[in-house]
C-alpha positions as CSV (number, residue, x, y, z in Angstrom):
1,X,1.0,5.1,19.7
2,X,2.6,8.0,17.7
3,X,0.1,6.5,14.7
4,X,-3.3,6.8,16.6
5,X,-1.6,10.5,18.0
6,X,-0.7,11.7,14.4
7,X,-4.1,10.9,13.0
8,X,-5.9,12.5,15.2
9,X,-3.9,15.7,15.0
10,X,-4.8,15.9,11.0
11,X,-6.2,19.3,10.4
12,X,-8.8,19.4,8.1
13,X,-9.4,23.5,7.9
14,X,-5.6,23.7,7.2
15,X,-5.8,21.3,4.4
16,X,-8.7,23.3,2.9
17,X,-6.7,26.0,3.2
18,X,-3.6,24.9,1.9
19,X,-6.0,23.9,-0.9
20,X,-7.9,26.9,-1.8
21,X,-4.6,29.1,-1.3
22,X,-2.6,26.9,-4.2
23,X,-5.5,26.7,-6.3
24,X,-5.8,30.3,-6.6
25,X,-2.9,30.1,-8.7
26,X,-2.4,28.9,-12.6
27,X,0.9,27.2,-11.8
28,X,2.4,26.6,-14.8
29,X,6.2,25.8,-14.2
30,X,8.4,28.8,-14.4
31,X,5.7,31.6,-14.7
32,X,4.7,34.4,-12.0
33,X,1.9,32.5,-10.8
34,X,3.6,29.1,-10.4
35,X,7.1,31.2,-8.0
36,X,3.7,32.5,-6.2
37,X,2.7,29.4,-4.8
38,X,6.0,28.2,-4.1
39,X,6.3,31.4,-1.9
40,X,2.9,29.9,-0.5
41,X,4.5,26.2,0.5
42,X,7.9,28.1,2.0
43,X,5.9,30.7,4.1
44,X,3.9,27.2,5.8
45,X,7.6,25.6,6.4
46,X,8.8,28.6,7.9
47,X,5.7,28.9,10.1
48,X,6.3,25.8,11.8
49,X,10.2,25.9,11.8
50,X,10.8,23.2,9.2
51,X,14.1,23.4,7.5
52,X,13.7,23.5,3.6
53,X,15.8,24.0,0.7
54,X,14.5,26.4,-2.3
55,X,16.6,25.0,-5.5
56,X,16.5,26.8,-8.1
57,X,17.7,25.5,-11.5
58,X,16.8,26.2,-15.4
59,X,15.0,23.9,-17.3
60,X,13.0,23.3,-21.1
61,X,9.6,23.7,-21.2
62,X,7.1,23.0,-23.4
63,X,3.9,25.5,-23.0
64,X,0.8,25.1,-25.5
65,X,-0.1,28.0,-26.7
66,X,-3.2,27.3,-28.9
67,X,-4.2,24.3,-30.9
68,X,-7.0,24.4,-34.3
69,X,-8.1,21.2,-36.5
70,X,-9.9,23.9,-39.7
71,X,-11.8,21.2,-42.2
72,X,-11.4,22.6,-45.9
73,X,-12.7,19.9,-47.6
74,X,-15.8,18.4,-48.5
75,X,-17.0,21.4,-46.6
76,X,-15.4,24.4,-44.5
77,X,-15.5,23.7,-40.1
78,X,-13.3,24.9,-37.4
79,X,-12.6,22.7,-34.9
80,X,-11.9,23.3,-31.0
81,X,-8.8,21.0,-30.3
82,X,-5.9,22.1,-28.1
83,X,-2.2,21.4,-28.8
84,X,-0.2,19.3,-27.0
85,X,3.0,20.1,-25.1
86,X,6.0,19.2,-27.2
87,X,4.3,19.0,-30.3
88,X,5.9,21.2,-33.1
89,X,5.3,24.5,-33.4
90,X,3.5,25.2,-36.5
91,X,1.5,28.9,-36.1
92,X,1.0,28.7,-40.0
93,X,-0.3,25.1,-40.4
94,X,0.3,22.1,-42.1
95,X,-2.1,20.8,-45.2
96,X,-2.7,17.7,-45.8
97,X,-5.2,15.0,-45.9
98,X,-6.8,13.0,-43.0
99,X,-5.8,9.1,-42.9
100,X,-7.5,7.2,-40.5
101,X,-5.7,4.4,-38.5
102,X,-8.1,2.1,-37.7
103,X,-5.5,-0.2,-35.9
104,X,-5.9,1.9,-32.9
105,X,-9.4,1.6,-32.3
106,X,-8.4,-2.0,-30.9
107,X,-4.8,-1.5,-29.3
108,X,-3.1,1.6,-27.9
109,X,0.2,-0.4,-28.8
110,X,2.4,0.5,-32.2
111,X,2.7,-3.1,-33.6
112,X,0.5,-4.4,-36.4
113,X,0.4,-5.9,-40.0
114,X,3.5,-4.0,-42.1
115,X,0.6,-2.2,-44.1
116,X,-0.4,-0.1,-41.3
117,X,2.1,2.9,-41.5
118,X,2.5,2.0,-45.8
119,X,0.8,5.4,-46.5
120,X,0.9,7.8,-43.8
121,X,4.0,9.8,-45.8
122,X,2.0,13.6,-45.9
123,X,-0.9,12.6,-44.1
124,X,-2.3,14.2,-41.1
125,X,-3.1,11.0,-39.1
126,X,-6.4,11.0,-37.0
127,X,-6.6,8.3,-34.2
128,X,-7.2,7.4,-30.8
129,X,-3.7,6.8,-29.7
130,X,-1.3,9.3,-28.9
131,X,1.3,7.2,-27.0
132,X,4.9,9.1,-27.2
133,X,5.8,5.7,-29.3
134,X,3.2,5.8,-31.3
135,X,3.8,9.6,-32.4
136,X,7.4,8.9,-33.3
137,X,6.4,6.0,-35.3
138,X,4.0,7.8,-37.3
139,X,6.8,10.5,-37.6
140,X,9.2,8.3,-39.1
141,X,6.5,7.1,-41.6
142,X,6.6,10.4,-42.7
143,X,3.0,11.6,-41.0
144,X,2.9,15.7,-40.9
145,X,0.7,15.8,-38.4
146,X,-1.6,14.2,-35.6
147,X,-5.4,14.4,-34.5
148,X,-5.8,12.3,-30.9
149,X,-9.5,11.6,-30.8
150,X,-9.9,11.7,-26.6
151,X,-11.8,8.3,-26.3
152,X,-14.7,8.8,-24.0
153,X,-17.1,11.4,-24.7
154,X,-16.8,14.5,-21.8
155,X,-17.4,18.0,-23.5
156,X,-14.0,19.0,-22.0
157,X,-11.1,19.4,-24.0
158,X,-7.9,18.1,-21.6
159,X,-4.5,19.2,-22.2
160,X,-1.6,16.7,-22.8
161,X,2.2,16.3,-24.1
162,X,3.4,14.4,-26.6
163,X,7.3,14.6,-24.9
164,X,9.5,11.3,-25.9
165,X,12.3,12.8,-23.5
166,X,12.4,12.4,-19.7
167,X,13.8,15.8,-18.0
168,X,15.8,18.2,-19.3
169,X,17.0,17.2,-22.9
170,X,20.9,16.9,-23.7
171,X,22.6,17.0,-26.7
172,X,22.6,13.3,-27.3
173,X,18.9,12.7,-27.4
174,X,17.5,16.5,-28.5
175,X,17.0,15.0,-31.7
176,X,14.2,12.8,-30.6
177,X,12.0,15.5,-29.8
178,X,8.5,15.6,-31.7
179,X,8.9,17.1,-35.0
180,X,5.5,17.2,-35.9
181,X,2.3,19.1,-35.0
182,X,-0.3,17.2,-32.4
183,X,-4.0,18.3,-30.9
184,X,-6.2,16.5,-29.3
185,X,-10.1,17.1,-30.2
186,X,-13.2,16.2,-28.4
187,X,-14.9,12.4,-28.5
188,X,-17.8,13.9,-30.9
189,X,-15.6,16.0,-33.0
190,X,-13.6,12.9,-33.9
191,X,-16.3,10.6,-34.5
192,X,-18.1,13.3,-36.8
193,X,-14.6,13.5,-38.8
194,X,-14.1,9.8,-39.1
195,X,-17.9,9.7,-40.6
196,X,-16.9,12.3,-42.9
197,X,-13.6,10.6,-44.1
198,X,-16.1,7.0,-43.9
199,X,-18.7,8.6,-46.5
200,X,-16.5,11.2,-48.8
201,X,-13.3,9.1,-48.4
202,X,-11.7,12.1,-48.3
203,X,-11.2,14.7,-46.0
204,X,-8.6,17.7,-45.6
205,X,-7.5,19.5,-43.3
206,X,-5.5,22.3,-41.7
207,X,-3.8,21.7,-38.7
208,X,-2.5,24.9,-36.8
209,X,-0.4,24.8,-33.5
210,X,1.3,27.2,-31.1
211,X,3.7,26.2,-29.1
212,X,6.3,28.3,-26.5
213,X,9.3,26.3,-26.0
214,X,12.2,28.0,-23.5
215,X,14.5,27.9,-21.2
216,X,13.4,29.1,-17.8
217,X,14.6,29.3,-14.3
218,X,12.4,27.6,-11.6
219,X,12.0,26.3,-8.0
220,X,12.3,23.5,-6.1
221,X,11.9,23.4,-2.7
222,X,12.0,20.5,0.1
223,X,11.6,20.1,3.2
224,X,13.9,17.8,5.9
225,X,12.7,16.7,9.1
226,X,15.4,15.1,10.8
227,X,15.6,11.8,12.6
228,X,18.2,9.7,14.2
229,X,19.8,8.6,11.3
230,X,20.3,10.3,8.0
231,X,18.6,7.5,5.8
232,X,15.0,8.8,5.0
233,X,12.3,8.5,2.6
234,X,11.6,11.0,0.4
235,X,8.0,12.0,-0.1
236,X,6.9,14.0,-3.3
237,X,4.5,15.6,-5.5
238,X,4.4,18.0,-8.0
239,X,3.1,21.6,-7.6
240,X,3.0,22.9,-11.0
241,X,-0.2,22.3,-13.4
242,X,-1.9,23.2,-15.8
243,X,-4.8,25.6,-15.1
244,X,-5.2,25.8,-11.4
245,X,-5.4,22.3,-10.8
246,X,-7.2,21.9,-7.2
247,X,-7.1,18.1,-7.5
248,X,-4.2,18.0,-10.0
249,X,-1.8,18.3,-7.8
250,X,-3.0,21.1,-4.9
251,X,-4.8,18.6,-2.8
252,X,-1.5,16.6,-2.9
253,X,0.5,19.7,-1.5
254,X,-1.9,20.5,0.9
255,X,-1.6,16.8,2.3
256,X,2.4,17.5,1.7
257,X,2.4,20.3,3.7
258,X,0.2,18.7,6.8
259,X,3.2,15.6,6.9
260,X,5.3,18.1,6.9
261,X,3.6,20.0,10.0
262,X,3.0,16.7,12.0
263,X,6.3,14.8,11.7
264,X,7.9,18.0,12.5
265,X,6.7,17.6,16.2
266,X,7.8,14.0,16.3
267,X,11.1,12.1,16.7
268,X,11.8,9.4,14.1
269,X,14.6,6.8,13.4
270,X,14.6,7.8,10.4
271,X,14.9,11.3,8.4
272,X,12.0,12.4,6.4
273,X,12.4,14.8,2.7
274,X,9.5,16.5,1.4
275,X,9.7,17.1,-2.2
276,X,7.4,19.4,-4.4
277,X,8.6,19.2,-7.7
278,X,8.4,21.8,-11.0
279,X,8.0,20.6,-14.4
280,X,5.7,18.0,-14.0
281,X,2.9,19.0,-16.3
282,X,5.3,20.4,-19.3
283,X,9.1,19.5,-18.7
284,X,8.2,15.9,-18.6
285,X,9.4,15.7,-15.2
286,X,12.1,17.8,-15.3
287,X,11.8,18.6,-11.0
288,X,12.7,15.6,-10.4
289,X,14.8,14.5,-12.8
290,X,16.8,17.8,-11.8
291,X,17.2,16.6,-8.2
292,X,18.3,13.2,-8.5
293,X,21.1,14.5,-11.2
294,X,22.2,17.0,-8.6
295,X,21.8,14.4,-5.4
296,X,22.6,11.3,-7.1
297,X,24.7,10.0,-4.7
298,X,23.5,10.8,-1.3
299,X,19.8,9.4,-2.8
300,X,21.7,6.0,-3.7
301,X,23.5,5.8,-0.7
302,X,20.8,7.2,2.0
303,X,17.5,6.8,0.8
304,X,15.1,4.3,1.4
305,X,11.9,4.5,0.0
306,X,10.0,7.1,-2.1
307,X,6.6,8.0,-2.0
308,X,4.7,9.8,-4.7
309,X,1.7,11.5,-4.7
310,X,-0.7,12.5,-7.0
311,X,-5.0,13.9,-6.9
312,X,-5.8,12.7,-3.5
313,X,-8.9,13.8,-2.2
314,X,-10.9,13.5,-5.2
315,X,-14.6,14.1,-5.4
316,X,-16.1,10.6,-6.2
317,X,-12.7,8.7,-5.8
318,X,-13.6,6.1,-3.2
319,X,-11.2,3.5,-4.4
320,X,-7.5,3.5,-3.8
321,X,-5.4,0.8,-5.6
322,X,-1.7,0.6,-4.3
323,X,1.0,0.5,-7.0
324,X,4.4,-0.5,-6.3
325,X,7.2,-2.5,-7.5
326,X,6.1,-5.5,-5.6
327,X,9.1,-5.3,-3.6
328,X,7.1,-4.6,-0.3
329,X,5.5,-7.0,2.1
330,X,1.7,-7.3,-0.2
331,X,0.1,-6.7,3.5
332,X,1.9,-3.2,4.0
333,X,0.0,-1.2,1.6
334,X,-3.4,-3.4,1.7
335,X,-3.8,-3.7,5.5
336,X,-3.9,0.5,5.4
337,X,-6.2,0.8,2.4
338,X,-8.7,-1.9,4.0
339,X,-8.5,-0.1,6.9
340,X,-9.2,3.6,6.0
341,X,-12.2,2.2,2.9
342,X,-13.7,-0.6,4.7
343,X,-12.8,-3.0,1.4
344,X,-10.0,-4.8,0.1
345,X,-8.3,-3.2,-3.0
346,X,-9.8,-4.4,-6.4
347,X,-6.5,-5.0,-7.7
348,X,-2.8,-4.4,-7.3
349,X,-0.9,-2.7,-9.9
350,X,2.4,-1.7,-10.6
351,X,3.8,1.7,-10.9
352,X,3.1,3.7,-14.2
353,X,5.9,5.0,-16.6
354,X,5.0,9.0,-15.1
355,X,4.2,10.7,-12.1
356,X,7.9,12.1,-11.3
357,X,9.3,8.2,-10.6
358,X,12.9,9.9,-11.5
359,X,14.6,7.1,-9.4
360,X,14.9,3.9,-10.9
361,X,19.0,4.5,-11.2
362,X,19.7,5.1,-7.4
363,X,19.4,2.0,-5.2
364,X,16.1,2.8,-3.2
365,X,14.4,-0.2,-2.8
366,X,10.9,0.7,-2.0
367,X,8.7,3.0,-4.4
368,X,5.1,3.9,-3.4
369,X,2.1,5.6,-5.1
370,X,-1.7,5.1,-4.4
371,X,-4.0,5.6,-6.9
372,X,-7.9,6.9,-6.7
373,X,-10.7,6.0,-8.6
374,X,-14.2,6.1,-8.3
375,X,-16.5,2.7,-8.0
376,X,-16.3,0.8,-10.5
377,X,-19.8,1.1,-11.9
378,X,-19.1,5.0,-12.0
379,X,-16.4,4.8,-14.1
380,X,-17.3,7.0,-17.5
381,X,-13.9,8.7,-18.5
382,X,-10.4,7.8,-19.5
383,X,-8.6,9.7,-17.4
384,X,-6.1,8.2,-14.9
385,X,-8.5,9.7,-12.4
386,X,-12.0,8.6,-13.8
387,X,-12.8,12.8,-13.4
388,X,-13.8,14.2,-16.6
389,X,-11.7,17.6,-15.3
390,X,-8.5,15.9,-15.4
391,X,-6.0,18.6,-16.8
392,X,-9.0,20.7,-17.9
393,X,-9.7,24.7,-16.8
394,X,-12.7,23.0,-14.5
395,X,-10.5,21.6,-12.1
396,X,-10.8,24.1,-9.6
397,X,-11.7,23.4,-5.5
398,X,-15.5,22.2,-6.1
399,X,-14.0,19.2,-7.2
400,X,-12.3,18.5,-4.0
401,X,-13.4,16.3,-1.3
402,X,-12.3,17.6,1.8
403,X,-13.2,14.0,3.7
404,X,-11.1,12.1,1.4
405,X,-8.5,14.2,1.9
406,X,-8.3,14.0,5.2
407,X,-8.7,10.2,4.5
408,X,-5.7,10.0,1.9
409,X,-3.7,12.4,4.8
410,X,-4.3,9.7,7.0
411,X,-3.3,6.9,5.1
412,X,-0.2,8.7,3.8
413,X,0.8,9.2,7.6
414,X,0.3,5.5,8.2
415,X,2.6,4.9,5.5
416,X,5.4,7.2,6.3
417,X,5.2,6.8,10.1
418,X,5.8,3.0,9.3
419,X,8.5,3.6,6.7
420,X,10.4,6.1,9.3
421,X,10.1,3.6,12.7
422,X,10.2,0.1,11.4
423,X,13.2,-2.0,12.4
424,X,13.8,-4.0,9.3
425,X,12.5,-2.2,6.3
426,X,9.4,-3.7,5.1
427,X,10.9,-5.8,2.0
428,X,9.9,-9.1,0.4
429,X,12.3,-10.3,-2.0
430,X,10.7,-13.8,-2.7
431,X,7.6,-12.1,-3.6
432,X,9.5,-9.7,-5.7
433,X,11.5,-13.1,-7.5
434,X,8.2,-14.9,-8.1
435,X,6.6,-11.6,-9.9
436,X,9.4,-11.5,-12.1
437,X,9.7,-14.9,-13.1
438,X,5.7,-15.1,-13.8
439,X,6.8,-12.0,-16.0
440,X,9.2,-13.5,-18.0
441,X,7.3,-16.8,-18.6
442,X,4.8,-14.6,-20.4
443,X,7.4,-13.2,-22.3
444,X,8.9,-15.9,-23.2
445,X,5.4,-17.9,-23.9
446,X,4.3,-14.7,-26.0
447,X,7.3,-14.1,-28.5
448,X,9.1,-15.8,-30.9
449,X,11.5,-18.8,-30.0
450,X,14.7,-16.8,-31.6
451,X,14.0,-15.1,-28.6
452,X,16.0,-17.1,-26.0
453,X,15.1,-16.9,-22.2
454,X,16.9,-19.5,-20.7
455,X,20.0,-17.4,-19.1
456,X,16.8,-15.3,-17.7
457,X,15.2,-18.6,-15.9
458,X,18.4,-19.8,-15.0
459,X,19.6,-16.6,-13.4
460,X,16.7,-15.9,-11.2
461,X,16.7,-19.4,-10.4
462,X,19.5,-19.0,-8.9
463,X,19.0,-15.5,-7.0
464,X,15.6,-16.8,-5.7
465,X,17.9,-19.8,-3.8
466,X,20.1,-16.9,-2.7
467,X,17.4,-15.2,-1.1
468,X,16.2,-18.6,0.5
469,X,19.2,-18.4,2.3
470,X,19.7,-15.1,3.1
471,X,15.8,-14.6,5.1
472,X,17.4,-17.0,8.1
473,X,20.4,-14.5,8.7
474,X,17.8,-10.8,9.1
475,X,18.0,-11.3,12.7
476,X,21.6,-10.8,12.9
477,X,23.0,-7.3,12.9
478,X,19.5,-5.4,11.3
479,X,22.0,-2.3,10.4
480,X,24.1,-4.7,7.9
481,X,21.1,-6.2,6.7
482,X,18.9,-3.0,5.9
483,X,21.6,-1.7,4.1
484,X,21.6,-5.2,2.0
485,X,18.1,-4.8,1.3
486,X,18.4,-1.1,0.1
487,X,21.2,-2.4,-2.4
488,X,20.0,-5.3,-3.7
489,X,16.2,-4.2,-3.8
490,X,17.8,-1.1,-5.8
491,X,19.3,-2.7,-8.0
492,X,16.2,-5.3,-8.5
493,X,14.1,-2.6,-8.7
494,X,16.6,-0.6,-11.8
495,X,16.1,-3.9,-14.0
496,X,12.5,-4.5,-13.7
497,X,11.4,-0.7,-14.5
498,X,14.2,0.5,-16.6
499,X,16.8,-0.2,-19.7
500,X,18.9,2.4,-19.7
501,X,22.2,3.8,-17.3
502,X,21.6,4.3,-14.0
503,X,22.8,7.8,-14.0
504,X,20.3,8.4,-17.4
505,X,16.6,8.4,-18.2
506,X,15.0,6.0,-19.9
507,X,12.0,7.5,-22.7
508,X,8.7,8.3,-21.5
509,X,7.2,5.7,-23.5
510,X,4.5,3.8,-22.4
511,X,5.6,1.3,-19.9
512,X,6.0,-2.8,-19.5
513,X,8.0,-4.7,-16.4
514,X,11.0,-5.3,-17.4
515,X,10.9,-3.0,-20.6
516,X,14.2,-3.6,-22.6
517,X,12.7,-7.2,-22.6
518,X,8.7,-6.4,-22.7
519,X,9.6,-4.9,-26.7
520,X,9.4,-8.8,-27.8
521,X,6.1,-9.3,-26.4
522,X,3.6,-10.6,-29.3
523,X,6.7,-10.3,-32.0
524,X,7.5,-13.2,-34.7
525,X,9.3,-13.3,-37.5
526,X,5.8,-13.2,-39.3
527,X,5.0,-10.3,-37.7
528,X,7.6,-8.0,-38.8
529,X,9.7,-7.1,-41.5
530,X,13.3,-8.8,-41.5
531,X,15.1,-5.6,-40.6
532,X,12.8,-4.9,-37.6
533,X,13.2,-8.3,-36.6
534,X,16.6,-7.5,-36.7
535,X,17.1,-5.0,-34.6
536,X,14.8,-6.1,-31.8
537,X,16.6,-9.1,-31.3
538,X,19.7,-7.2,-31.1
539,X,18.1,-5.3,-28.8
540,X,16.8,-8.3,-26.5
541,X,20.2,-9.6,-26.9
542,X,21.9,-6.7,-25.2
543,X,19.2,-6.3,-22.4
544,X,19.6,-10.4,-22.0
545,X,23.0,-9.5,-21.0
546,X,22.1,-6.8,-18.9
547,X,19.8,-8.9,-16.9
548,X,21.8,-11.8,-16.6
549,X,25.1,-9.9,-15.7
550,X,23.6,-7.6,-13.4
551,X,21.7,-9.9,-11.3
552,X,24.7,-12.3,-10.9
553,X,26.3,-8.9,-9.5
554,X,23.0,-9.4,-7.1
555,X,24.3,-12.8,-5.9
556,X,27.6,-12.6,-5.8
557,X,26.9,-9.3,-3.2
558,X,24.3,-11.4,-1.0
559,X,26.7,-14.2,-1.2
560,X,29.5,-11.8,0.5
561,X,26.9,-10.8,2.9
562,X,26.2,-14.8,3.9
563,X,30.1,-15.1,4.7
């Protein structure tokens, strides 16, 4: 079988290579270094005479500079902290004193009683959220300033962004950039400071930040592999970082760069794009963003599924959860995972507002992303990664495992080999129907009754009978049909994990199925103020509409097909 024949051809010396090579580099997006290794992954295609594109394009980025938390009262203390990408730029400080938000010791979420934002007007706010929606709301409470306490207690200092804005900003939403200065400081640091503020009751500070925001040009390149018909999957993962990033994101290239090499030799039914993206780390995904803007419509009309990729090959990362839409077969991704780690997943999640998913607009019906952890009892830090080097200087190539690599290569070939040869593509719309609706019945169960459902239920009511129907007819003419399930999963897909246009961005806030709906979660009329109540109902109002119009659209197109 071409499976069994492509695993065994994995090279683990070249993915070491590829991995050492890329890691040499600080690969920040649109610097020397950063062009260097793109140089790197364009020498590789040419080697094995793989057609690639190098895009280039000019994009906003956001590069921290410096960040410094100096105590000047009860007593005089510099304090390390590091400044985070899209913060303001404030070189000559901001006074103020510390106010401690206590509400996010127990919730990473922005709601609470109407008392918690009352007096953060010209306070610099210390807490241990930093959520993009969480530093706008502090903003508009008049906050000057931010200090993220990182919540578990590694010595390293990580680097983060504070941008609200997904890709390249445009002159409608520039204004919601962060106007306000934000550093992140170590576990003890924090919990020193909050003692301080506990037993003097107050505490100031100055808050200093550098910040280099630009215009620069950058590069893009993919790589084709063509099959017998121009649909394909697109495969990605960023190459930019910050430091020189070995597991964050070289180890993903490397494993880029060996599908690349392997599916090269093969033939396929369908076409294969390998995508490693800039702008990542601090253009808030402004790679990808980029190239579905400028590809728009062959994506919608040609692509299938997209795969992401992200620290594989992880020293200690022996778990891999699958994250998806749920729009796939549940078997798909968990027969591969039990087969390469001996264990069933521990959970299934879905796909996380980041990591370059750019795509919810164009109609591709399957989205893919594996996710590594280490066991469970060995998880210590709050990182997406469990590593305490996560976007730290100290993730350099002794914190690669070269056997997981290979292991993640493997699986990732599984995956895409599947994804290229299958017949019918690999969709499962009931299952996809029934995690909706359990969705909405804990919206609904969990919000105030002004918030009415009952268009919702009714509507995918009705789709789910639709789809009933339509699973007798996928033996008929399987061109017709795929091409259904690309449109219709698409379009599925666009409502659960966005609320914007489809040819737009939504925020990079953090993210809930079904988000234009998820803001009514846990929100009564006793909860909130009457204007606030106000405008979130207006706001579920109009995404009610959206939801019930759009998936009528849904049925009416399946019902077309069934004639």
């Amino acid at each position: 079988m071409l499976k069994s024949q492509l695993i065994e051809l994995i090279n683990k010396n070249l993915l070491n290579r590829h991995v050492k090579e890329l890691s040499a580099y600080e690969r920040l997006t649109g610097e020397e270094e950063a062009e260097r290794a793109v140089d790197y992954i364009v020498e590789n295609l040419q080697q094995h005479y793989i057609p690639y594109d190098r895009y280039q394009f000019d994009g906003y980025f956001s590069d921290p500079i410096h960040g410094e938390v100096f105590v000047t009262a009860p007593m005089k203390l510099a304090i390390r902290a590091k400044t985070r990408s899209f913060g303001a730029n404030l070189p000559q400080g901001v006074k103020g004193k510390l106010l401690y938000d206590f509400f996010s010791e127990k919730s990473s979420g922005i709601r609470g009683p109407i008392e918690r934002y009352e007096n953060m007007k010209n306070k610099i706010i210390i807490s241990w959220n930093y959520y993009e929606d969480y530093v706008k709301k502090i903003e508009s409470a008049g906050a000057i300033g931010l200090i993220h306490i990182w919540p578990s207690k590694e010595k390293a200092l990580h680097e983060e962004t504070v941008g609200t804005i997904w890709g390249t900003p445009t002159m409608e939403n520039v204004d919601q950039l962060t106007k306000i200065p934000v550093v992140g400081i170590k576990h003890e640091d924090g919990v020193n400071l909050l003692e301080w503020i506990k037993e003097e009751h107050s505490v100031e500070v100055v808050l200093k930040t550098e910040m280099r925001n630009s215009v620069k040009k950058t590069s893009l390149p993919v790589a084709t592999i063509q099959g017998e018909l121009e649909e394909y999957i697109l495969v990605s993962g960023h190459y930019d970082s910050w430091h020189k990033g070995a597991t964050d994101n070289a180890t993903a290239n490397s494993l880029m760069l060996e599908l690349a090499r392997l599916f090269s030799t093969q033939q396929c039914k369908r076409s294969i794009k390998i995508a490693w993206w800039p702008g990542h780390s601090n253009g808030r995904y402004a790679g990808s963003s980029w190239y579905c803007d400028q590809f728009w419509e062959e994506i919608n009309e040609k692509c299938v599924a997209h795969i992401n990729i992200d620290f594989p090959g992880t020293k200690g990362n022996v778990q891999v959860v699958p994250r998806s839409t749920a729009m796939e077969s549940e078997e798909f991704l968990t027969d591969i995972i039990r087969d390469y780690t001996k264990k069933e997943p521990s959970r299934l999640d879905y796909l996380p507002r980041g990591a370059d998913q750019s795509f919810w607009g164009t109609n591709i019906p399957i989205h893919l992303m594996l996710k590594y952890e280490p066991l469970d009892q060995e998880k210590r830090y709050q990182t997406p990664g469990g590593n305490w080097w996560w976007h730290t200087e100290e993730d350099l190539v002794d914190k690669v495992d070269s056997d997981l690599l290979v292991r993640d290569t493997g699986m990732h070939i599984e995956l895409v080999n599947h994804l290229v040869n299958v017949p019918i593509l690999p969709i499962n719309l009931l299952r996809f129907l029934a995690k909706s609706k359990e969705i909405m019945n804990e919206l609904d169960n969990h919000s105030d009754k002004a918030f009415d459902f009952t268009k919702i239920h009714q509507t995918f009511e009705k789709v789910s009978i639709k789809v009933e129907e339509l699973l007798g007819m996928e033996g008929t003419d399987i061109t017709s049909y795929n091409k259904l399930l690309k449109s219709i999963g698409g379009k599925l897909n666009r409502l659960k994990f966005s609320y914007s246009s489809k040819y737009d961005y939504d925020n990079t806030y953090p993210f809930h199925p079904y988000p234009g709906l998820a803001k009514v979660k846990d929100v009564y009329q006793s909860n909130s103020t009457q204007e606030e109540f106000l405008f979130i109902s207006t706001h579920f109002v109009r995404q009610r509409n959206r939801i019930v119009n759009e998936i009528k659209e849904v049925i009416v197109e399946i019902e077309r097909y069934l004639e």
